[in-house]
PANULUM-521381 format. One record per residue (C-alpha): x, y, z; residue in one letter. Coordinates in Angstrom, 3 decimals, padded with zeros to 6 digits. Example, Ala and Ser with C-alpha at 12.3 -4.5 7.8 and 13.67 -1.06 7.14 Angstrom:
<rs>
x / y / z / residu
012.300 / -004.500 / 007.800 / A
013.670 / -001.060 / 007.140 / S
</rs>
This chain:
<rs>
x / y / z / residu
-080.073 / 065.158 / -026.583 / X
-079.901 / 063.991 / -023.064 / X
-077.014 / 066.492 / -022.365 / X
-078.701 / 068.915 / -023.585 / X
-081.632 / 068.755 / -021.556 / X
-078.841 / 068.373 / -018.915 / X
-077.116 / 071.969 / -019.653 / X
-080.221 / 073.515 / -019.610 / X
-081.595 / 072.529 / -016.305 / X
-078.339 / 073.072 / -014.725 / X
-078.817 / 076.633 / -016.362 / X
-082.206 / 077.282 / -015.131 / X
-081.038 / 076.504 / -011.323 / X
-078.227 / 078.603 / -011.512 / X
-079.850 / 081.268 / -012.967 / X
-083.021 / 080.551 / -010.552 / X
-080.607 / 080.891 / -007.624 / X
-078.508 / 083.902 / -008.724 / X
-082.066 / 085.967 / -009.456 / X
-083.355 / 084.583 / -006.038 / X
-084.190 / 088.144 / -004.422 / X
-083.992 / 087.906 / -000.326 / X
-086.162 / 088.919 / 001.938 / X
-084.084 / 092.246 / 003.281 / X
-081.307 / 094.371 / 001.420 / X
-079.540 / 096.525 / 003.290 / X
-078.748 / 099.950 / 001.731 / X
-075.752 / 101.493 / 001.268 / X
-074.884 / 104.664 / 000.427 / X
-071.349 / 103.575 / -000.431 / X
-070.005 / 102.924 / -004.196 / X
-069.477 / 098.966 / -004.473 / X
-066.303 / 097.334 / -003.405 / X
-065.178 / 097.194 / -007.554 / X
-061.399 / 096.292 / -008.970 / X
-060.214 / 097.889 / -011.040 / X
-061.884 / 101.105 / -010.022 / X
-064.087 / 102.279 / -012.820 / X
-067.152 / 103.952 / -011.044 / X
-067.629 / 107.543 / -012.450 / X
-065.813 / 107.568 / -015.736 / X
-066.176 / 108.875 / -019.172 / X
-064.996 / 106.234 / -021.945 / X
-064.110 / 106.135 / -025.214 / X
-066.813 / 104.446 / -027.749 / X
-063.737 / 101.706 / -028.662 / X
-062.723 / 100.678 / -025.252 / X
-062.620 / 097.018 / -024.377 / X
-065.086 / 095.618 / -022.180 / X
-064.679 / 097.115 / -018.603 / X
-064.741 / 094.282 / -016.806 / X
-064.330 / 093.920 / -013.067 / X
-063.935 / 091.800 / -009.751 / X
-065.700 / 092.647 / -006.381 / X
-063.857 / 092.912 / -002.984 / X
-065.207 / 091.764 / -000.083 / X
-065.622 / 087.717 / -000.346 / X
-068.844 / 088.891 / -002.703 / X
-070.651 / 085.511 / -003.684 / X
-073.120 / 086.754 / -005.900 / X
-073.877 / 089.801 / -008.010 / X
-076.411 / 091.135 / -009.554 / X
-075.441 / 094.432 / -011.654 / X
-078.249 / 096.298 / -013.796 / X
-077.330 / 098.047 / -016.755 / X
-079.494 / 101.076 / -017.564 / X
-078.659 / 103.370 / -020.865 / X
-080.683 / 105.440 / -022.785 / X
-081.436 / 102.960 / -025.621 / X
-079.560 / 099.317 / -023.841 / X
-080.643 / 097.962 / -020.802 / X
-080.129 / 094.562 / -019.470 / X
-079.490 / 092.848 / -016.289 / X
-076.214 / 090.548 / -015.528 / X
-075.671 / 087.474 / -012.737 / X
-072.343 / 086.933 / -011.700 / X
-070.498 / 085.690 / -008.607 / X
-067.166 / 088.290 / -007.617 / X
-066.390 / 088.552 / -011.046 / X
-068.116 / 090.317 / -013.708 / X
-067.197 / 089.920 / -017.618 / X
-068.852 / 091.097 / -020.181 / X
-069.264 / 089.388 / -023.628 / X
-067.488 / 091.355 / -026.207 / X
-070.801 / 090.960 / -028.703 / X
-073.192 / 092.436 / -026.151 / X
-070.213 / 095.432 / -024.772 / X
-070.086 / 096.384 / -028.392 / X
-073.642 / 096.865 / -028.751 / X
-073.913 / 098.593 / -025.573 / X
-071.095 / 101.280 / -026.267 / X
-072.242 / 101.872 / -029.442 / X
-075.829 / 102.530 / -029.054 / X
-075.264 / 104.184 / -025.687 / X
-072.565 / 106.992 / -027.207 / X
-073.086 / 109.972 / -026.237 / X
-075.083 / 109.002 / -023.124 / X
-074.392 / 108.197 / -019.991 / X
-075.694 / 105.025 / -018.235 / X
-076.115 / 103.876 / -014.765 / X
-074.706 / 100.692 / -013.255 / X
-076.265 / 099.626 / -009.708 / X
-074.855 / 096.561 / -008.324 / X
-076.478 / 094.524 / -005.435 / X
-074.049 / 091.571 / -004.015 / X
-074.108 / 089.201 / -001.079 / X
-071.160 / 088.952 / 001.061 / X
-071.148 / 087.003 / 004.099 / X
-074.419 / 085.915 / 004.126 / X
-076.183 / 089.111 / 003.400 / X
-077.261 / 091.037 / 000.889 / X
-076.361 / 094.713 / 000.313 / X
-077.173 / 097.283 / -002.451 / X
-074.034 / 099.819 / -003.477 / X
-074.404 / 103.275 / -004.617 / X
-075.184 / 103.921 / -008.567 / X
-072.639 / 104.997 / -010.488 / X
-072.089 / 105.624 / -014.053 / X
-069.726 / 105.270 / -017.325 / X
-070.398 / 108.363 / -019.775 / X
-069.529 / 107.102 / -023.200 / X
-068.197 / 109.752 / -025.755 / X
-067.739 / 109.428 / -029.007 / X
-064.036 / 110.947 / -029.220 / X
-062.005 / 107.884 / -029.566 / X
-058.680 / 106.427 / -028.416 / X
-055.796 / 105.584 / -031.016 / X
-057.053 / 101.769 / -030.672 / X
-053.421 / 100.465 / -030.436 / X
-051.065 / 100.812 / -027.224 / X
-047.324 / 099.325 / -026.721 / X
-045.856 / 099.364 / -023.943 / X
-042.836 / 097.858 / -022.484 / X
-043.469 / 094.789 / -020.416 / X
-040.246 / 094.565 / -017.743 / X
-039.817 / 093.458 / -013.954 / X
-039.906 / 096.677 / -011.255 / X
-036.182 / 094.856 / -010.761 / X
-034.745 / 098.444 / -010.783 / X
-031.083 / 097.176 / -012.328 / X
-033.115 / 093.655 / -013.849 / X
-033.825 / 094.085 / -017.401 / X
-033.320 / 089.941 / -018.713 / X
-036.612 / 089.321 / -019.325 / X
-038.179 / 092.249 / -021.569 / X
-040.960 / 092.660 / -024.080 / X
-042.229 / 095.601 / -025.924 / X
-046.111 / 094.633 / -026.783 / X
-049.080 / 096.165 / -028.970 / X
-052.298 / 096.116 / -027.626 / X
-055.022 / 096.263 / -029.349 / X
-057.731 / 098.676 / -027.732 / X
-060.644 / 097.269 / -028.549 / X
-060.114 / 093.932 / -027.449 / X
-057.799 / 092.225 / -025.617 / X
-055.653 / 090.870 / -028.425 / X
-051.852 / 091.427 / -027.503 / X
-048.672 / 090.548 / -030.128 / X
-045.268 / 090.692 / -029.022 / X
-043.013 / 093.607 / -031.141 / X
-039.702 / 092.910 / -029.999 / X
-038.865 / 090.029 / -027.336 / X
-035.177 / 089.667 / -025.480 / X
-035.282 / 085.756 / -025.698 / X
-034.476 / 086.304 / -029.211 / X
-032.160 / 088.658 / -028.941 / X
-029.504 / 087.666 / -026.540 / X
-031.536 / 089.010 / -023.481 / X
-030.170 / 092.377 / -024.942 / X
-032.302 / 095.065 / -023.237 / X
-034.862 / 096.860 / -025.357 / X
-035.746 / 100.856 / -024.675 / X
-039.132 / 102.513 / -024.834 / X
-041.065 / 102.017 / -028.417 / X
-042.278 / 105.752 / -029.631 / X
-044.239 / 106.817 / -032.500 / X
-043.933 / 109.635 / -034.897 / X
-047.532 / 111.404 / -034.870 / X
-049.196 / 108.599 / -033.439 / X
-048.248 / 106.809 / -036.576 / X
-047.422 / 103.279 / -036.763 / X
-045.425 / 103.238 / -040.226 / X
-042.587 / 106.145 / -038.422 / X
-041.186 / 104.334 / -035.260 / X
-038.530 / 103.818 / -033.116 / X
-037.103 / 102.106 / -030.131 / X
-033.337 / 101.259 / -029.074 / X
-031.410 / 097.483 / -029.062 / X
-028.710 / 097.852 / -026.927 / X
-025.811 / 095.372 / -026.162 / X
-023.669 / 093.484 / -028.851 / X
-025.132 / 094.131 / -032.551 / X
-028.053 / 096.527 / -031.009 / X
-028.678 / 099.990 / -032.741 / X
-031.607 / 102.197 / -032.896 / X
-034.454 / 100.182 / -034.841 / X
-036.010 / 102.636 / -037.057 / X
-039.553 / 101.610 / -038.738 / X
-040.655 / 103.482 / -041.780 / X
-043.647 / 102.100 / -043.855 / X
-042.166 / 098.884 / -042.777 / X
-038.591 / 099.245 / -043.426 / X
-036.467 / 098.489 / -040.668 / X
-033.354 / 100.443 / -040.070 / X
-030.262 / 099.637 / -037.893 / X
-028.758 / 102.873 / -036.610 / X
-025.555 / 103.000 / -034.088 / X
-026.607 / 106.821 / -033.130 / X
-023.411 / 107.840 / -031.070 / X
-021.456 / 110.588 / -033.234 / X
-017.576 / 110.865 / -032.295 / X
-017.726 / 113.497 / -029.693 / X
-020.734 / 112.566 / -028.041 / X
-021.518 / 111.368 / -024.344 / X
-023.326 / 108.277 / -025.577 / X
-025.561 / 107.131 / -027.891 / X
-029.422 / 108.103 / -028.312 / X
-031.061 / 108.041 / -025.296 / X
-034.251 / 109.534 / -024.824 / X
-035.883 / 110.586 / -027.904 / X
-038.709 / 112.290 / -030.472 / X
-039.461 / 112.922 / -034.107 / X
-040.215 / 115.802 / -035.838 / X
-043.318 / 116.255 / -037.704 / X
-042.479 / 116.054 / -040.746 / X
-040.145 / 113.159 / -039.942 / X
-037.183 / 114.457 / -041.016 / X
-035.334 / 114.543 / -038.145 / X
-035.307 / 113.050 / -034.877 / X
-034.393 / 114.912 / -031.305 / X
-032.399 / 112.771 / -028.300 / X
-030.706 / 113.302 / -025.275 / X
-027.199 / 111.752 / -025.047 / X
-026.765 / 110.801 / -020.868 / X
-024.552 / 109.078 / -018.340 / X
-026.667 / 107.708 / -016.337 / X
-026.137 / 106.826 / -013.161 / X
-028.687 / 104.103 / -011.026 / X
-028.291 / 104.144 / -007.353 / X
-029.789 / 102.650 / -004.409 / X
-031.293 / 104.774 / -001.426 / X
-029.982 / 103.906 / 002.227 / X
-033.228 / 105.634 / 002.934 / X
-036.023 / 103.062 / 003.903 / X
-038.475 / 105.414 / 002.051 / X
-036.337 / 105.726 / -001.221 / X
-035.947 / 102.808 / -003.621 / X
-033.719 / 104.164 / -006.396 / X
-032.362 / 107.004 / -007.550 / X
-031.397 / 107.263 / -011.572 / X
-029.441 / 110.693 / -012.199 / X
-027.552 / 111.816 / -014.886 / X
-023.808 / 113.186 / -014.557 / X
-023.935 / 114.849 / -017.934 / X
-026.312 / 115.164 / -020.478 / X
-026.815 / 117.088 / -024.236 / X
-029.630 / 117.592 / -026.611 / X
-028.654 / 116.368 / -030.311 / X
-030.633 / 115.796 / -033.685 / X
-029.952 / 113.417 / -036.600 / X
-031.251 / 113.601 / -039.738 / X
-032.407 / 110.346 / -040.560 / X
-032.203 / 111.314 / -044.432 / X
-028.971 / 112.222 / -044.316 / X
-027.436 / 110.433 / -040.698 / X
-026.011 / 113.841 / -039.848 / X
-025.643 / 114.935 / -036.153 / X
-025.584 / 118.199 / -035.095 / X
-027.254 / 120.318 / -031.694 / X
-026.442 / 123.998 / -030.705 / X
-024.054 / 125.369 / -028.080 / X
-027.121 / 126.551 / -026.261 / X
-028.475 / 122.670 / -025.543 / X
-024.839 / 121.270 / -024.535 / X
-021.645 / 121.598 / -022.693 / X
-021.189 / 120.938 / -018.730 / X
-022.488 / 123.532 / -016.894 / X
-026.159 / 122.728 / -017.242 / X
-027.556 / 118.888 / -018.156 / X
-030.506 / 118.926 / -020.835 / X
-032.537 / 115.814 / -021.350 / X
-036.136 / 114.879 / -022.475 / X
-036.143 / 116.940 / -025.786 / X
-039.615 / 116.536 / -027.652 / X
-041.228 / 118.711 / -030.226 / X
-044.216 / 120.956 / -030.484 / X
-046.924 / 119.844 / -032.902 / X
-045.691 / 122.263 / -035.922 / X
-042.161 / 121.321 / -035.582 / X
-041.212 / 125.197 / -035.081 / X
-040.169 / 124.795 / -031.206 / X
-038.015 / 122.301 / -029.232 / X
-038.744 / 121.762 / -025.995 / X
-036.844 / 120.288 / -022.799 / X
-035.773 / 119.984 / -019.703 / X
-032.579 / 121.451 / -018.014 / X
-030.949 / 122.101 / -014.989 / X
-027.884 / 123.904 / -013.435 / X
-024.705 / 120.822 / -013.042 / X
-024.532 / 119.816 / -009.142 / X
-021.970 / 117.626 / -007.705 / X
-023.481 / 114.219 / -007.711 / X
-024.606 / 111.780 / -005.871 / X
-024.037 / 114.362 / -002.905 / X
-026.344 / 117.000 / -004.042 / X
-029.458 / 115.177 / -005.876 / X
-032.013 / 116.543 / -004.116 / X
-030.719 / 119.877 / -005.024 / X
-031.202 / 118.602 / -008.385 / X
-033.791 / 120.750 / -009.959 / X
-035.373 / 120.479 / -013.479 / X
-036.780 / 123.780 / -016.009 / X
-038.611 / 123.257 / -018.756 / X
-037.863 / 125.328 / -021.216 / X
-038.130 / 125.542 / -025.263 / X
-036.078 / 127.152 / -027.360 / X
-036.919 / 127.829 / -031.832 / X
-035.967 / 125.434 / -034.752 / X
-036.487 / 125.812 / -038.362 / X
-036.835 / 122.588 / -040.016 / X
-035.762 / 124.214 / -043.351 / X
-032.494 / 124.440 / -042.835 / X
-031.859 / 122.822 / -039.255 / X
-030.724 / 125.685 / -037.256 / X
-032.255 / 126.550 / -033.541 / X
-033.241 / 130.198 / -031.835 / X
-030.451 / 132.003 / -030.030 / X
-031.965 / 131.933 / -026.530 / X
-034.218 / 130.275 / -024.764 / X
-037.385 / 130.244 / -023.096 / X
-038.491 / 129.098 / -019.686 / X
-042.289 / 127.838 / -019.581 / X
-042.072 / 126.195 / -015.931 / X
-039.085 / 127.151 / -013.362 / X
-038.648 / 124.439 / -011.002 / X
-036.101 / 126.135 / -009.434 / X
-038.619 / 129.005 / -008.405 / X
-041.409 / 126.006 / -007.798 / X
-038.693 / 124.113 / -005.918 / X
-040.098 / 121.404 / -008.300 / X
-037.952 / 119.329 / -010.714 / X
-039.574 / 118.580 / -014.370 / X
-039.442 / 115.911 / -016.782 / X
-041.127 / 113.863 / -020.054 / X
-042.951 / 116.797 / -021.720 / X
-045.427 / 115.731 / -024.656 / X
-047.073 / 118.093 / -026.366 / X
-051.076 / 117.377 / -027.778 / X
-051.312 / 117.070 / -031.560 / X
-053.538 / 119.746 / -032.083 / X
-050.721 / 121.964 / -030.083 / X
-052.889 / 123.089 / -027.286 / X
-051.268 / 121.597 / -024.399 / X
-047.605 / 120.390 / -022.897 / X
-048.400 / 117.438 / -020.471 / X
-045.081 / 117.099 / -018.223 / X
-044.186 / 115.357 / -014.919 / X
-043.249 / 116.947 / -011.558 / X
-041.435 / 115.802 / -008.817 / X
-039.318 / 116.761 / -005.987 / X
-036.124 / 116.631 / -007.676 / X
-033.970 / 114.641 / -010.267 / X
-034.827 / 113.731 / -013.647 / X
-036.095 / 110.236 / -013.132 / X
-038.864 / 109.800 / -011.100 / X
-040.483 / 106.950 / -011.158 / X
-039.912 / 106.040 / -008.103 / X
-040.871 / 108.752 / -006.141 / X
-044.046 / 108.643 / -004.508 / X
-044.522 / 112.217 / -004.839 / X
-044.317 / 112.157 / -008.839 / X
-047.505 / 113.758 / -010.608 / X
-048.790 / 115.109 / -013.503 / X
-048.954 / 118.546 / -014.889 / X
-050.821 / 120.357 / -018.355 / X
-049.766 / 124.032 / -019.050 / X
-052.221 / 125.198 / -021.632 / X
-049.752 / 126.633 / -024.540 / X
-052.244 / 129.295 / -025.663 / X
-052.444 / 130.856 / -022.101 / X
-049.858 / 129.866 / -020.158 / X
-052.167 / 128.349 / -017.447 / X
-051.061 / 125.531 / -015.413 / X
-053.498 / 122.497 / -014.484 / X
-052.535 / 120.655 / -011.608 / X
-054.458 / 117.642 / -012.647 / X
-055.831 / 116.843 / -008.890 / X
-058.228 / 114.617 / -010.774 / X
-055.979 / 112.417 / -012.643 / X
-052.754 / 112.076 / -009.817 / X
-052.433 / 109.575 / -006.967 / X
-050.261 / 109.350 / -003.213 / X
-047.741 / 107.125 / -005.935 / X
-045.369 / 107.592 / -009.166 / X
-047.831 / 108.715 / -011.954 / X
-045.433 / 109.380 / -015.239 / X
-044.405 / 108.608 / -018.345 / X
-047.821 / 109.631 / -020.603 / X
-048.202 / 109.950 / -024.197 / X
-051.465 / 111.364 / -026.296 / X
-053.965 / 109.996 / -028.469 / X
-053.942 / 111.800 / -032.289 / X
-057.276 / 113.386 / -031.496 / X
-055.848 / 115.398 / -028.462 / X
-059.068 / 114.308 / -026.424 / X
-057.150 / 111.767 / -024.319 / X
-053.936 / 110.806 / -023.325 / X
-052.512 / 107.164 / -021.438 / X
-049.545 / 107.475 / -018.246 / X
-048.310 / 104.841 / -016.636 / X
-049.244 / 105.014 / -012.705 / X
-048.444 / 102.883 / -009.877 / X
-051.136 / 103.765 / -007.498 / X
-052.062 / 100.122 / -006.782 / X
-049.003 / 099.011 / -005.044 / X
-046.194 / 101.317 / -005.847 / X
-044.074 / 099.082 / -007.443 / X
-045.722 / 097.921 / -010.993 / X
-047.286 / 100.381 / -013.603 / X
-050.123 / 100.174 / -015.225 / X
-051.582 / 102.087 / -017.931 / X
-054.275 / 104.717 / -017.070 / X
-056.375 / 106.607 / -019.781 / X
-057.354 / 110.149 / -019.359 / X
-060.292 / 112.024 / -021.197 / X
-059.664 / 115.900 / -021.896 / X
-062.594 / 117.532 / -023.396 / X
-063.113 / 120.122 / -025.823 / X
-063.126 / 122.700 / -022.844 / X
-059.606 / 121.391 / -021.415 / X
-061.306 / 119.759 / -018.645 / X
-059.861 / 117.065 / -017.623 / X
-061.379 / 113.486 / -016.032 / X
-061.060 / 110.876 / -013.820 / X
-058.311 / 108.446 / -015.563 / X
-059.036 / 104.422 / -015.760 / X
-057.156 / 101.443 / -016.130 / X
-056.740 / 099.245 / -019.447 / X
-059.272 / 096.594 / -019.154 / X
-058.419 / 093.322 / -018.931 / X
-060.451 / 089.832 / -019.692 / X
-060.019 / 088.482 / -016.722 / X
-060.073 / 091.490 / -014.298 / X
-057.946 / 089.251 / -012.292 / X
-054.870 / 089.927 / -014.087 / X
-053.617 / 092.903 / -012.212 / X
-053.431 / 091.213 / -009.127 / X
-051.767 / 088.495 / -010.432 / X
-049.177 / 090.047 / -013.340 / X
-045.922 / 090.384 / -011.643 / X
-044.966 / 092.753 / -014.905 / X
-045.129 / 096.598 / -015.477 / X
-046.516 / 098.632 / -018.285 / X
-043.943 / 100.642 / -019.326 / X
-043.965 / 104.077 / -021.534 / X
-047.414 / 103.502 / -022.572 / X
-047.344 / 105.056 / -026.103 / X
-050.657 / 105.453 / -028.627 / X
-050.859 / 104.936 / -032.201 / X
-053.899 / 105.024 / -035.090 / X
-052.703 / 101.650 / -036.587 / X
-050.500 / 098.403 / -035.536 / X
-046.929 / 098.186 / -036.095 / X
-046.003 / 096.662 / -039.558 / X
-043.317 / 094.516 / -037.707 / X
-042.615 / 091.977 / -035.071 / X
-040.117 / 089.853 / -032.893 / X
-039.177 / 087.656 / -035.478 / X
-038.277 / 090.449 / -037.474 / X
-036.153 / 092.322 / -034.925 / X
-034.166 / 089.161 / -034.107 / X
-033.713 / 089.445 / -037.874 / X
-032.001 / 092.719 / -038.481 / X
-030.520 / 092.239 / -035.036 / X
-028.467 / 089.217 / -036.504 / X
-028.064 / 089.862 / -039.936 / X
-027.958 / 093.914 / -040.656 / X
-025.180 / 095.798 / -040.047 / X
-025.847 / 099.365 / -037.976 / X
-025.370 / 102.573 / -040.023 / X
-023.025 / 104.913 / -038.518 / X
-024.088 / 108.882 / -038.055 / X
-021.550 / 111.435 / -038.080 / X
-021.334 / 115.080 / -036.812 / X
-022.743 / 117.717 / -039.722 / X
</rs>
C-alpha cells in the first residue's frame, strides 16, 4: 500500500511539473523541430501510432490533440509515444476528419510554441502487412540478410526468410501476386537456392534458368491470374565510381525478358523482348494481364559508355490464353528523347496508373541522388512528376496497396545511404500527397538502425510461411528444373 501511495505522488509531481505553464512563451511561426517528419499528412485509418522525437535538446513537451470528436492533451519530454489503446480510438473516431496537433516545448531554458499542423485521417486503408528486405547499404555485402513482414497496424515484425539459416546464402526481393499473401515469391541463391514459390502455403523450389538463357530469374512479376510469371534474365555487373560523388554503379551487359508457366515449368519469351542489340529488364504486368510492360534500351559498350545508358519504357500485348505476345511494341515514356533513363514500373490494381522511377541513366539507381518518382496516368497519357512525394536523394523501388489509394517506396532522404519505407496517399482525383515514414515504437529507431528497408512490397494478409520453413525446403527439397516451350 505504501508503494502505492509512493507511485502516485511521484506521479502527481511529475505531472505537476510537466503542466507547469511559464510565465512567457515565445511564438513561433515555425512547424516544431519533429523526427520523423509527419506535420501535414493524410493517413490511413490502420496506421500505427505516429510517434515522434523532438530536435533541439527539447526537455519538455506539451502537444494538444484536437479532432472533431477526440481531444486530449499529452506530457512528454523529447519523445512522444502514443499508447496503442488511446491511437486506436483516436484514428477511428477521428476518420474522415482532420485534427490539429500544436506542440509547445522548452529547450534551453525557454519555452516556445510551434506552428499547428495537422494529420487528415481517411478512411481508404493500407494493405496492413509490409515485407521488406532488411540488408546493410554494404553495396557488394549481402551476409547478413532478412526479408521481414510488418504488420501495419502495430509494430509487430516476424522474420520470413533469415540467411543465418541458410548458409548466409543471399535472399532477393519478396513480391506478391495481387497484393496477395497465399501467391509469392522471392529468390535463394547460392548452393541448393531456387526460386521459393508460395501458393496457399505450398512452398516450391524452382531452379528458373532454361538451357539457353543468360541466367536465372532475376527481376520478376506475376500475372493476374497467376498463371504465369514474367522475369528478366541479366549479367549484372557492380562497380565502384572513382568519382567522389558516385558510390556504385550496377549495369547490366545483357539482359532478356522471359515467362514460365508455373503450371507447366515451360519457358518461353518473343524475339521482340531478347537478343543483343537492345537489353530489356524490369518486366511487370498491367492489372488485366492483357499488356507487358518494361524497360529497354539500345546495347552500349560498357563500363565506358554508362551514362549514355538510357532506359524506354515501353509495353508490348500478351494473351494469357494461349501465351503468345503483340508483334510490336509500344513506347509510353522515351528516355532517350527525355535524356532520362527508366526503371521498376508497377502498375495500380485498379489499372489507372504506371508508377516508374527516373534517373539520369542506367538501370539501377539507387544510388543516384538524382533518382525520383514518376505516375503516367494510363487513361490519358499524362505524366505526374510527383514534386510532392520526391527528395534531393534515391527515392525508388515502390509497390501499391490493393485499393490503388496508396502506394509505399523506399527513399533515402535522411542520410543517403539507408532506405526507409515511405507511404504515399493518391486520392480518388489522382492527386497525390505528401509521403510519411513507417512508424516506429520508439521513434528513435531510425537514427539508430544501421539496416535498410529494402523493396518495400504490400499485401492484404501475412505470409503463410517463415524462416524455419525456408531453411526447410532449402535443405531438404530438391529444385524443379524449367525447360524452354
Amino acid at each position: 500500500m505504501m508503494k502505492k501511495w509512493i507511485i502516485h505522488i511521484l506521479l502527481f509531481v511529475f505531472v505537476f511539473s510537466a503542466c507547469e505553464r511559464p510565465s512567457s512563451i515565445v511564438e513561433s511561426d515555425a512547424l516544431p523541430p519533429i523526427y520523423p517528419d509527419y506535420t501535414n499528412i493524410v493517413i490511413p485509418v490502420n496506421i500505427a501510432p505516429l510517434n515522434f522525437l523532438l530536435r533541439d535538446s527539447v526537455e519538455s513537451t506539451e502537444i494538444v490533440i484536437e479532432g472533431k470528436n477526440n481531444s486530449f492533451t499529452m506530457y512528454e519530454d523529447e519523445i512522444v509515444q502514443f499508447s496503442e489503446k488511446k491511437w486506436k480510438r483516436l484514428v477511428t473516431s477521428e476518420s474522415g476528419n482532420k485534427i490539429t496537433i500544436r506542440i509547445t516545448a522548452k529547450s534551453n531554458g525557454k519555452w516556445i510554441r510551434y506552428a499547428p499542423f495537422y494529420w487528415k485521417i481517411v478512411p481508404d486503408k493500407l494493405d496492413p502487412y509490409l515485407s521488406y528486405r532488411l540488408i546493410e547499404p554494404g553495396y557488394e555485402v549481402w551476409n547478413k540478410i532478412q526479408l521481414c513482414e510488418r504488420r501495419i497496424e502495430t509494430f509487430d515484425e516476424c522474420v520470413l526468410a533469415d540467411n543465418n539459416l541458410t548458409d548466409g546464402s543471399c535472399m532477393n526481393c519478396h513480391i506478391y501476386g495481387n497484393q496477395d499473401a497465399s501467391l509469392s515469391m522471392f529468390h535463394l541463391r547460392g548452393k541448393n537456392g531456387g526460386t521459393i514459390l508460395n501458393r496457399d502455403g505450398k512452398l516450391r523450389k524452382i531452379n528458373t534458368k532454361a538451357e539457353g538463357q543468360i541466367s536465372p530469374a532475376i527481376y520478376g512479376n506475376f500475372h493476374p491470374s497467376g498463371k504465369y510469371a514474367v522475369f528478366s534474365t541479366n549479367t549484372i555487373i557492380p562497380e565502384f565510381h572513382s568519382l567522389k560523388n558516385e558510390r556504385l554503379e550496377v549495369y547490366d551487359t545483357e539482359s532478356d525478358i522471359i515467362i514460365i508457366d508455373l503450371e507447366s515449368n515451360k519457358v518461353f519469351s518473343s524475339p521482340l523482348l531478347s537478343g543483343k542489340a537492345n537489353l530489356e529488364t524490369f518486366p511487370v504486368f498491367s492489372t488485366d494481364g492483357a499488356k507487358l510492360y518494361f524497360c529497354t534500351a539500345p546495347a552500349v559498350p560498357l563500363p565506358d559508355s554508362v551514362r549514355s545508358l538510357k532506359y524506354n519504357l515501353c509495353s508490348i500485348d500478351f494473351h494469357a490464353s494461349n501465351g503468345s505476345f503483340g508483334t510490336q511494341i509500344d513506347t509510353l515514356f522515351n528516355g532517350i528523347e527525355q535524356n532520362k533513363s527508366v526503371c521498376h514500373p508497377k502498375t495500380s490494381p485498379d489499372g489507372h496508373f504506371l508508377l516508374y522511377t527516373v534517373a539520369d541513366y542506367g538501370t539501377f539507381p539507387i544510388w543516384h541522388q538524382e533518382t525520383d518518382l514518376q505516375m503516367i496516368d494510363l487513361r490519358t497519357g499524362n505524366i505526374d512528376s510527383l514534386t510532392i512525394v520526391n527528395s534531393d536523394r534515391s527515392d525508388s523501388y515502390h509497390s501499391w496497396s490493393s485499393n490503388s489509394r496508396w502506394f509505399v517506396f523506399a527513399s533515402k532522404r535522411d542520410d543517403g545511404l539507408y532506405g526507409k519505407p515511405y507511404f504515399c496517399y493518391v486520392d480518388k482525383n489522382g492527386e497525390v500527397h505528401k509521403p510519411f515514414v513507417l512508424p516506429q515504437r520508439n521513434p528513435t529507431k531510425y537514427d539508430n538502425f544501421l539496416k535498410s528497408f529494402n523493396i518495400p512490397e504490400l499485401s492484404k494478409g501475412p505470409v503463410p510461411f517463415n524462416a524455419v520453413d525456408i531453411e526447410k525446403i532449402r535443405k531438404e527439397q530438391i529444385a524443379e528444373t524449367v525447360s524452354n516451350r
